[in-house]
C-alpha positions in Angstrom: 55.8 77.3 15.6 52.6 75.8 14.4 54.6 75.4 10.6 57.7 73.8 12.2 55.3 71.2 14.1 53.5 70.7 10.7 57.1 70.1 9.1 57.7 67.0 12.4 54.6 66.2 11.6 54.8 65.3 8.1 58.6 63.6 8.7 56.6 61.6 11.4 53.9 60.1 8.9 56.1 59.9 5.8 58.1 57.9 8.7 55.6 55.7 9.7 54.7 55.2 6.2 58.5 53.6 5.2 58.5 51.6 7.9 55.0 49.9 7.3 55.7 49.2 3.6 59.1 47.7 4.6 57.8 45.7 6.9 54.9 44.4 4.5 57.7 44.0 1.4 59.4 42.1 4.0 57.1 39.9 4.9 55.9 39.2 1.5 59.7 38.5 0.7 59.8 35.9 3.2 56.9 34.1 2.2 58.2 30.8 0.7 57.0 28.0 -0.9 57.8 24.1 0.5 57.7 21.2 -1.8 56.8 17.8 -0.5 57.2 14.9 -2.3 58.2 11.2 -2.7 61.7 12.3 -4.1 63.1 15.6 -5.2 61.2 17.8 -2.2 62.0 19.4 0.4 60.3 17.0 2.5 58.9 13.4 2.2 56.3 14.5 4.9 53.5 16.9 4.6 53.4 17.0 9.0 57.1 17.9 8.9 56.9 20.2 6.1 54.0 21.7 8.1 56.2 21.9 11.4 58.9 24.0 9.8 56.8 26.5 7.6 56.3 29.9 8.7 53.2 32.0 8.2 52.0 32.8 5.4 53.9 29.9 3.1 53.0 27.8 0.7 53.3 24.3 0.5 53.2 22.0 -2.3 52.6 18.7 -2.4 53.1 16.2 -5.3 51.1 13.0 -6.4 51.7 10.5 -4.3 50.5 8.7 -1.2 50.9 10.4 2.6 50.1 7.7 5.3 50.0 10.4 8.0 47.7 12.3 10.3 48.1 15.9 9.4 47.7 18.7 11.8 47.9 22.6 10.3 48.6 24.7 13.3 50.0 27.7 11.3 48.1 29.9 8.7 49.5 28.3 5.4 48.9 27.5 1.9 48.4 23.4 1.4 48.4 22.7 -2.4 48.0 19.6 -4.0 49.7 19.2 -7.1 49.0 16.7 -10.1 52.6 15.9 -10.6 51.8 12.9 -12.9 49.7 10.2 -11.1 46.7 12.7 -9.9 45.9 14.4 -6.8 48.4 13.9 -3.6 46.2 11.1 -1.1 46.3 12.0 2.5 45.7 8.4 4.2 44.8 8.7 7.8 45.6 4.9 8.6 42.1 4.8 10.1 43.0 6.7 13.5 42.4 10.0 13.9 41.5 12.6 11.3 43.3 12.7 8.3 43.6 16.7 8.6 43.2 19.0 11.1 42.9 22.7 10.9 43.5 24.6 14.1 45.0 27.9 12.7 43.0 30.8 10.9 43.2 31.2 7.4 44.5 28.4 6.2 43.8 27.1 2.0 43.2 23.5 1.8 43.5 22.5 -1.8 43.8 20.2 -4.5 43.8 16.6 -2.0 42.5 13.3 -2.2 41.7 12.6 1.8 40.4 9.2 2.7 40.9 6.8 5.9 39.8 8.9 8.6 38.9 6.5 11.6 35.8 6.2 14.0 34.0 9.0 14.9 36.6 11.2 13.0 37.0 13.2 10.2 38.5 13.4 6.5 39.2 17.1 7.4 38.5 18.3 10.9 38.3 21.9 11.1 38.4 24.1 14.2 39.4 27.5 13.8 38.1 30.1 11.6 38.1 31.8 8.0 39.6 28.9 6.0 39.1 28.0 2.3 38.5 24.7 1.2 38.4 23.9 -2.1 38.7 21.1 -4.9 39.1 18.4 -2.7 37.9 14.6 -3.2 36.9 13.9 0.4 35.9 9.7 0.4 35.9 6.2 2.2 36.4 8.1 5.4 34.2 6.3 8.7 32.6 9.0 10.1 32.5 12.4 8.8 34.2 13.9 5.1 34.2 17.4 6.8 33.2 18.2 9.9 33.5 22.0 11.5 33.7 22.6 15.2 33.4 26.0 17.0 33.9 26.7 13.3 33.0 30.3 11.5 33.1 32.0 8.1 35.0 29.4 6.4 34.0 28.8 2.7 34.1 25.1 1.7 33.6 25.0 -2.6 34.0 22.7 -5.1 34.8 19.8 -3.3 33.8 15.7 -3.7 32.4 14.1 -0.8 31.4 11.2 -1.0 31.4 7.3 0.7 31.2 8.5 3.9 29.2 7.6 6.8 28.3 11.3 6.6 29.2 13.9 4.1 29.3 17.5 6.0 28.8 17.7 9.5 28.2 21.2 11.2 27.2 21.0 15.1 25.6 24.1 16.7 27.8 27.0 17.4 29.5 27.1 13.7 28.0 29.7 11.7 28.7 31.8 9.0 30.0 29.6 6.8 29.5 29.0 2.8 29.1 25.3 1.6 28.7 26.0 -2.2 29.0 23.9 -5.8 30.2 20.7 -4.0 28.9 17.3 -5.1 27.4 15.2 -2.0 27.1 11.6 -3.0 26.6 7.8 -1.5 27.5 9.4 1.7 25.7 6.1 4.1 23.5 8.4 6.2 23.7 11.9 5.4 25.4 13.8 2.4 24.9 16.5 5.2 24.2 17.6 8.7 23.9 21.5 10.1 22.9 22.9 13.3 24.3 26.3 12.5 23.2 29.0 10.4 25.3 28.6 7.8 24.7 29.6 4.0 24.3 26.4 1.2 24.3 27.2 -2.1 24.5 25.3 -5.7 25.8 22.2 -4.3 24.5 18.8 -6.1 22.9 16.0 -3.6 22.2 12.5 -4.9 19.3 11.9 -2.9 17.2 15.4 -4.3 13.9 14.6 -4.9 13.3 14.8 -8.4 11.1 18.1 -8.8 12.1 19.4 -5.3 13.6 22.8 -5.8 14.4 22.8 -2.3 17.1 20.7 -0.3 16.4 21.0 3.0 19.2 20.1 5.0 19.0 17.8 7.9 19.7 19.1 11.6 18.6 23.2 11.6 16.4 25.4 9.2 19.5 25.4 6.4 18.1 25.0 3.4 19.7 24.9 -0.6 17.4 27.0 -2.1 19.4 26.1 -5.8 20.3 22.5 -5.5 21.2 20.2 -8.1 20.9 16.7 -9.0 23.3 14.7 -10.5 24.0 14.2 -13.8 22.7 10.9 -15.5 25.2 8.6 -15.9 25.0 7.3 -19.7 24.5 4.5 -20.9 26.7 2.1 -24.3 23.2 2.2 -25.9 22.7 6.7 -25.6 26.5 7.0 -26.3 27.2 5.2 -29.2 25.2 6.1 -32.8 24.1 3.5 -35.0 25.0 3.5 -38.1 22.5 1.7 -40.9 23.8 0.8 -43.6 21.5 0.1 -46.9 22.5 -1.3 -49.7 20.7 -0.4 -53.1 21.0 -2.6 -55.9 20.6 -0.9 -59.7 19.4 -3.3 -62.2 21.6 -3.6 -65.4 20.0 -2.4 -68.1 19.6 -5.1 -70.7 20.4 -3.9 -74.0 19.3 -5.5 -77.6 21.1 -7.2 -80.6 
């Protein structure tokens, strides 16, 4: 008895198993990728590519410009692609937030996002365990990013800059890693955070020069490996001279 119930058993598991693995290579089989573009996509829309998608897709944008207000309310893939004329732009018209993620997990890569309006954001985030990367956030009027009810997101690599403020992080957002982004010109701060959040190699214009230190604005966060920005050069450092001297040999007279 006790070898026949070992038998079910093992048909049970080995059961189990199949149907798990199917269900993942299913899954995985359905994933698809979206193209959005000016011509030649599936969509001219990154909100109605967005609508359609299912879980777990990719969508690709190509250069171009997108006057829309985008709102991610399904864990996806958002790539922007360099199909010629640089990153994709996301133009919020100056209402709203550009971008808004509301889902878990989402990637946000590869976009220029500018034009958010008053008292919004370049990218609004409020849900959890999102990647943000490589992203030129600028000339929005309020925030470049901004995290709400926000935790263990990882924001990296990203230009933010020519905003009224940079990064913005109210209390009850914690967990997250701000790292290797470049905070510039931002009007008031290149970055706010009431959290407890972890900062790491990201470059501040306004670093003291020999602070080791950036301490940033709003909690106890601190950078404890910022970076300043590179000197800009100037005609005079980047182009040699070149002297030129000119030596004259006498001709030696000979006699008759």
């Amino acid at each position: 008895m006790g070898e026949k119930w070992g038998k079910t058993e093992m048909r049970w598991i080995l059961c189990s198993a199949l149907i798990l693995t199917a269900a993942i290579s299913l899954a995985v089989a359905q994933a698809a990728t979206i193209t959005v573009g000016p011509e030649g996509c599936d969509y001219s829309s990154i909100q109605n590519a967005v609508d359609e998608a299912n879980p777990g897709d990719t969508i690709s944008v190509q250069s171009g410009t997108f006057r829309e207000n985008v709102v991610v309310e399904t864990t996806l893939i958002l790539r922007g692609t360099d199909s010629g004329s640089g990153k994709p732009v996301v133009d919020g018209k100056g209402v709203g937030s550009a971008i808004i993620l509301s889902a878990d997990r989402i990637t946000l890569e590869g976009f220029v996002v500018k034009n958010a309006g008053f008292g919004k954001s370049g990218i609004e985030v409020k849900s959890d365990n999102n990647y943000l990367r490589n992203n030129l956030v600028t000339e929005n009027k309020w925030y470049g990013i901004s995290l709400s009810d926000s935790n263990d997101n990882v924001i990296t690599g990203n230009v933010v800059s020519k905003n009224k403020y940079g990064i913005w992080i109210p209390s009850g957002s914690d967990g997250n890693r701000i790292t290797q982004n470049e905070l510039s010109d931002n009007a008031n701060d290149n970055a706010v955070d009431a959290g407890v959040n972890k900062w790491d190699k990201n470059t501040y214009d306004d670093l003291e020069e020999g602070e080791t230190i950036y301490e940033i604005p709003g909690g106890s966060n601190v950078d404890e490996n910022p970076k300043a920005p590179k000197p800009e050069s100037t005609d005079s450092e980047t182009k040699s001279s070149t002297i030129t001297v000119k030596i004259t040999i006498p001709t030696p007279i000979i006699g008759s």
